[in-house]
N, C-alpha and C positions, 0 to 999 in steps of 0.2 A: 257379118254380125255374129256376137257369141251368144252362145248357149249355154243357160245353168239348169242344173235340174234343185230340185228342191225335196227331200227326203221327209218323210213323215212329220207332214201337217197332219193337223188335227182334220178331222172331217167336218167340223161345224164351219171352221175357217174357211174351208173349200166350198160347202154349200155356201157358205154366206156369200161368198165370191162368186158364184156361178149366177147367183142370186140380180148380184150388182149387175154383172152381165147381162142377165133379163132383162132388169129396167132398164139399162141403155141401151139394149139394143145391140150388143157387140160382143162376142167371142169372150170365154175366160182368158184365153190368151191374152186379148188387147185390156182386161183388165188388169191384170198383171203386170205387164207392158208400162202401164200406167201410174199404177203403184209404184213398180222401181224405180220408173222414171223420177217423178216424183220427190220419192226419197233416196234419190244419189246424190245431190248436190251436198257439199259440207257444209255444215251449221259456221258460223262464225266462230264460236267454241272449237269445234275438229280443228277449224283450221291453224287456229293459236296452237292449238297443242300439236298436230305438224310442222310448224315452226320451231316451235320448245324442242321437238325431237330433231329434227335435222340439224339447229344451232348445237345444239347438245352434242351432236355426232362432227362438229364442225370444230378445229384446233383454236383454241384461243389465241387473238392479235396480238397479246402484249402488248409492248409498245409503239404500235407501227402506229403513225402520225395520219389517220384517214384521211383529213383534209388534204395533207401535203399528195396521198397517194391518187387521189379524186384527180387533183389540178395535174398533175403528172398526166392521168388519162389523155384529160383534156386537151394538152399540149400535145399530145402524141398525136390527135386524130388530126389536129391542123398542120402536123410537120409531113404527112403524108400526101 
């Protein structure tokens, strides 16, 4: 598993957090833990706009005929 460290929080942050730990009974770490977890997934939002960025970083098809290129696939995995 990785390790981040995290550089000057505020101290009310960190009480408030050690805080949440008391009440549940569990480690600052596994709050933390928890938190990140939490908030890693991409928003639906993030994830359009990594799409936008990697289409963007992607050469445009011109004229290529996708359906004709699709059914090409197609035909390929059955001649195998």
């Amino acid at each position: 598993m990785g390790q981040v460290l995290v550089r000057n929080l505020d101290e009310r942050v960190i009480e408030s957090l050690k805080t949440k730990a008391e009440l549940k009974g569990c480690s600052l770490e596994q709050v933390l833990r928890d938190v990140l977890t939490n908030a890693a997934p991409l928003t639906p939002e993030e994830k359009i706009a990594l799409f936008q960025k990697l289409r963007a970083m992607s050469p445009p098809l011109g004229d290529v005929d996708t359906r004709a290129a699709i059914r090409r696939g197609r035909d390929d995995e059955f001649d195998e």
